[in-house]
C-alpha positions as CSV (number, residue, x, y, z in Angstrom):
1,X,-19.0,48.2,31.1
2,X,-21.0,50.0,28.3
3,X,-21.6,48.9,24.9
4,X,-19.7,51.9,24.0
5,X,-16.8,51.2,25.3
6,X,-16.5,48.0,24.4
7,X,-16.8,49.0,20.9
8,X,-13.7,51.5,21.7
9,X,-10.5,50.4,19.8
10,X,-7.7,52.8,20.9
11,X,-7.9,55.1,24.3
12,X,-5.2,57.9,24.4
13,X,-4.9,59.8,27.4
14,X,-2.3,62.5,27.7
15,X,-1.0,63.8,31.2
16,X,-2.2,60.9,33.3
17,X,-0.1,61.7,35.9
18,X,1.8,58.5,35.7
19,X,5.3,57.2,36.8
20,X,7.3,54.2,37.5
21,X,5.3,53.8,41.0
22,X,2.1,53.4,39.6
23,X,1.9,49.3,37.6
24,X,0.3,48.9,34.8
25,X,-2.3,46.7,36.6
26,X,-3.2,49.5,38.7
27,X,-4.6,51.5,36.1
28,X,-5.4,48.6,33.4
29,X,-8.9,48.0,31.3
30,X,-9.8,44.8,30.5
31,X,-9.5,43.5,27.2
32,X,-7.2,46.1,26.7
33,X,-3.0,46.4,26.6
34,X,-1.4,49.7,28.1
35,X,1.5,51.6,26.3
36,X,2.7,54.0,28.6
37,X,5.6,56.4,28.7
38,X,5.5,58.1,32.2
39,X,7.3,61.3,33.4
40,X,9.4,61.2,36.5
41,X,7.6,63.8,38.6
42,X,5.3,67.0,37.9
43,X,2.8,65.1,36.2
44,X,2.4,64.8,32.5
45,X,3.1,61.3,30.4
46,X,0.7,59.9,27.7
47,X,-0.8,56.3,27.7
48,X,-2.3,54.8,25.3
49,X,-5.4,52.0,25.4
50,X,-5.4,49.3,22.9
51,X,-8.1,46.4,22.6
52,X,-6.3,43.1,22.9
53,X,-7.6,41.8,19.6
54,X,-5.8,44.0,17.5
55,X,-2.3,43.0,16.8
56,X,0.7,43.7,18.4
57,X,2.2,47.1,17.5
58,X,5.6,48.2,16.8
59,X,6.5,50.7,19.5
60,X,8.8,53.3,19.6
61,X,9.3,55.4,22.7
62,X,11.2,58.9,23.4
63,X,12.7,59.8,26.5
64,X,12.6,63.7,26.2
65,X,10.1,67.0,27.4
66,X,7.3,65.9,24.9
67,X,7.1,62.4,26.1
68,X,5.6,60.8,23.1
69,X,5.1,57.3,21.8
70,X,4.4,55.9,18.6
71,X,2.5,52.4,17.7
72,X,2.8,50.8,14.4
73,X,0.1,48.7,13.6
74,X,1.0,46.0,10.4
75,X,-2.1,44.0,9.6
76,X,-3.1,41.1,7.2
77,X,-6.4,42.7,6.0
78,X,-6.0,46.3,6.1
79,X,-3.2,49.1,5.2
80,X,-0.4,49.9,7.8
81,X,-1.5,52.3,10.6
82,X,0.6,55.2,13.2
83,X,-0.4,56.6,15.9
84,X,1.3,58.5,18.0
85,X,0.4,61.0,20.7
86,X,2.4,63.2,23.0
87,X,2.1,65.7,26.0
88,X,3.4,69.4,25.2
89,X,4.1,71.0,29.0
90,X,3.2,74.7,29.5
91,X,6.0,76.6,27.8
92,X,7.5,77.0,31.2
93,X,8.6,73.7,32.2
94,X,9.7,73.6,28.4
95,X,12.3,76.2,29.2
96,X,13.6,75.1,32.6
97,X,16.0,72.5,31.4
98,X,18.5,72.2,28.8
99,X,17.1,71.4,24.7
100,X,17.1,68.2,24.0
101,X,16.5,66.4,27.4
């Protein structure tokens, strides 16, 4: 692997066409954890990379059209951090179900 991407702290990849068939060791990186949060079908879903050293996050994830998740990072030698990413469909699959699913 590439000095680069060793140096990489957090990977965020949205629409990685994801779901519950798919493990987490299929698709891992080593040295880092996966957070996932996986559509059922039609693609879409967001994962997040994060190096093993840093600590454990606080995660919060949504089930609805937007699919996000949010990590809260609380460390010893630096400020509280967020991040959170999501997947916004095409305006079309937005409107083929009922709001708020």
């Amino acid at each position: 692997m590439s000095s680069k991407i060793m140096r990489l702290i957090l990977l965020v990849t949205v629409k990685p066409d994801l779901d519950k068939t798919v493990r987490d060791s299929d698709v891992s990186i080593q040295g880092y954890n996966i957070y996932r949060n996986d559509r059922d079908s039609n693609g879409g879903g967001v994962a997040i990379y994060v190096k093993e050293s840093l600590p454990e996050p606080k995660v919060k994830i949504i089930s609805n059209k937007l699919e996000p998740i949010e990590l809260e990072f609380n460390t010893i030698h630096a400020k509280p951090f967020l991040i959170i990413s999501w997947y916004r469909p095409p305006i079309q699959e937005l409107m083929k179900s009922p709001p708020n699913t």
